[in-house]
N, C-alpha and C positions, 0 to 999 in steps of 0.2 A: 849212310850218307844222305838221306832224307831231310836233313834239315840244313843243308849248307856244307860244301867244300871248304876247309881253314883256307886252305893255298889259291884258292879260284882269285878272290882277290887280287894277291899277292903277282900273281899268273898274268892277269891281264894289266894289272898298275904296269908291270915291266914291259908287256907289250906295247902299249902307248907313251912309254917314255922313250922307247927307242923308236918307234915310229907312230909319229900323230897322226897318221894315215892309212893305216898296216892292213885296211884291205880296201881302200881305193876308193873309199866312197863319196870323193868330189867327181873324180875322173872319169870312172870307170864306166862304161858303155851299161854293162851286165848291174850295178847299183842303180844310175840314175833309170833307166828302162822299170827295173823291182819297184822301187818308189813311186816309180807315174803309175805301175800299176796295181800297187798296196791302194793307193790316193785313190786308184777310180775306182776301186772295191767297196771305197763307204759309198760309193751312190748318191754324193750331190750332200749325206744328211749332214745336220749339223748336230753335235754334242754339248752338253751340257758341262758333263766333266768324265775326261778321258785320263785310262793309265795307260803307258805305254812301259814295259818292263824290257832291258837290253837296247837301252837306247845311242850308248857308244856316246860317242861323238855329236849324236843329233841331227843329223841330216833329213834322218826321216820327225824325228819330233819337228824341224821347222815345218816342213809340211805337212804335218798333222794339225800344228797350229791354226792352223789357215782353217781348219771345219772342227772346231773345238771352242769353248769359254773358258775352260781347263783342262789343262796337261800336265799329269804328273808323270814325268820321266825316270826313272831308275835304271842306273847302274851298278853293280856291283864295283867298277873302279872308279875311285877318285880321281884317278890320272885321265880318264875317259871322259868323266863331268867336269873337270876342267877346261875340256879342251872345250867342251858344247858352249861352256856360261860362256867363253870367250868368244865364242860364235855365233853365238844366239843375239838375236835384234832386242834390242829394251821393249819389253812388254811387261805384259803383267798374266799372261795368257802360258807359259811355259814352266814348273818349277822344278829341277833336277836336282836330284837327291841320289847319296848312296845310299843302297838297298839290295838285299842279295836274295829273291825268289828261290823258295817259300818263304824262309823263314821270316822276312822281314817282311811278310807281305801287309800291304798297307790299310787301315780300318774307311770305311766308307763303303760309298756305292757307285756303279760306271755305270755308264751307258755305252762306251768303246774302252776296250781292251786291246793292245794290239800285242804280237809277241812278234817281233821279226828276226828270224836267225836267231833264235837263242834257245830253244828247249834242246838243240841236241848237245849244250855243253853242262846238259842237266844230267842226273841220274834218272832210268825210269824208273824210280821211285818217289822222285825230286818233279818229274813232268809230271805223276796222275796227281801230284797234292798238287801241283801248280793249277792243275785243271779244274779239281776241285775248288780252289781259292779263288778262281776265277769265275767259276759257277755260283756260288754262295756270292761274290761278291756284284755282278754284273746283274744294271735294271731288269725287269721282266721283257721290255720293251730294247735291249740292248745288243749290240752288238759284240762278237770277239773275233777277230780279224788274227788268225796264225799264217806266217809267209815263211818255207821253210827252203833251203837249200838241198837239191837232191843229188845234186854231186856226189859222188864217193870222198868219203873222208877219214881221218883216224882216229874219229871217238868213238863211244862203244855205240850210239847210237846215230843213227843215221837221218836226216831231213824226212821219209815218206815215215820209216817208222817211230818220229819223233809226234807227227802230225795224226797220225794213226792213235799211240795207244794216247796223247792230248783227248784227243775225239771219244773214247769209249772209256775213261778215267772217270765223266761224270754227264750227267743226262742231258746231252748236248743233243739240237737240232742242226743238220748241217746240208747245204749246201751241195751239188757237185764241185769240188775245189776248182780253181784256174790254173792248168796246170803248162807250165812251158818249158822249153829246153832243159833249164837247169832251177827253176823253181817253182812251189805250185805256194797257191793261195787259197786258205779256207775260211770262209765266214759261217762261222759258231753262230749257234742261237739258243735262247734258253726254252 
C-alpha cells in the first residue's frame, strides 16, 4: 500500500459530502487553538512557495496564506477542495488540487512543507516515502512543519508514532517538538 490507498479517496469524498464540517474546524476551541499555534511555529518567516499536503477544507491553508507568495494545497478529496475553493478569498496566493501523498507528490522545490493531521491515515510505508519526498523536495534553507494529533485513535498508526518514524525516514534536523494536551508540533530541518 505504499503508493496510494484506491478507497482513501473515495472514504473521505463521502465524508465531506455528508458533513462539510466533520471535524469542527470553524468552531472548535481544540482547531482554531492548533492553527494559532501551527501559524506561530513559522516564526514571523515569510515563504517563497509553500506545499501544504491534507489540507481539507483549508482553514489552515488560509492562514498559511497570510506568510507565503505560494500555497500549494493538496487533498486527496475532491469533495474537500471544493469546499476550500468556495471558501477561500480571491487571490492568487493559494492553488488547491487533488493529490493523494506519495504518489502524486508534486515536482518543484519548498521552502515550507507543512503536514497537519494527516500521516496517520497513511501507511508506515506511505509516511517514510512521504518523508523522504519531502526531504529531496524541501530548500536547504527550508522548513517542514508536522502537527500531529496524539489522541488515541482507530488507525494502525498513531499521532506520536506517525511523527516519530516521519522524523527518522530521512536525514531530518529536528527540533524539541511543542508538545500539548492533545497535540504536539515538529519543525523539520534539512
Amino acid at each position: 500500500m505504499d503508493e496510494g490507498d484506491p478507497a482513501r479517496a473515495e472514504t473521505f469524498d463521502a465524508l465531506f459530502a455528508d458533513d462539510s464540517d466533520p471535524w469542527d474546524f470553524e468552531n472548535s476551541a481544540y482547531e482554531r487553538d492548533k492553527r494559532a499555534a501551527t501559524t506561530a511555529a513559522l516564526e514571523g518567516a515569510r515563504f517563497t512557495n509553500a506545499l501544504e499536503i491534507g489540507c481539507a477544507t483549508g482553514f489552515l491553508s488560509r492562514d498559511l496564506a497570510a506568510h507565503c507568495d505560494a500555497l500549494l494545497a493538496l487533498d486527496v478529496s475532491e469533495q474537500a477542495l471544493a469546499i476550500a475553493r468556495s471558501k477561500s478569498v480571491t487571490n492568487d496566493t493559494v492553488l488547491y488540487r487533488r493529490a493523494e501523498a506519495p504518489r502524486d507528490w508534486p515536482e518543484g522545490s519548498f521552502d515550507l512543507i507543512v503536514l497537519s493531521e494527516v500521516l496517520y491515515f497513511l501507511s508506515t510505508e506511505e509516511i517514510a516515502t512521504v518523508s523522504r519526498r519531502a526531504h529531496e523536495t524541501l530548500a536547504a534553507d527550508g522548513l517542514c512543519l508536522l502537527v500531529n494529533w496524539t489522541g488515541a485513535n482507530d488507525l494502525a498508526v498513531g499521532g506520536e508514532e506517525a511523527a516519530r518514524l516521519f522524523a527518522h525516514s530521512a536525514r531530518w534536523r529536528g527540533e524539541k517538538p511543542r508538545v500539548e494536551p492533545s497535540y504536539r508540533i515538529d519543525r523539520l530541518l534539512k
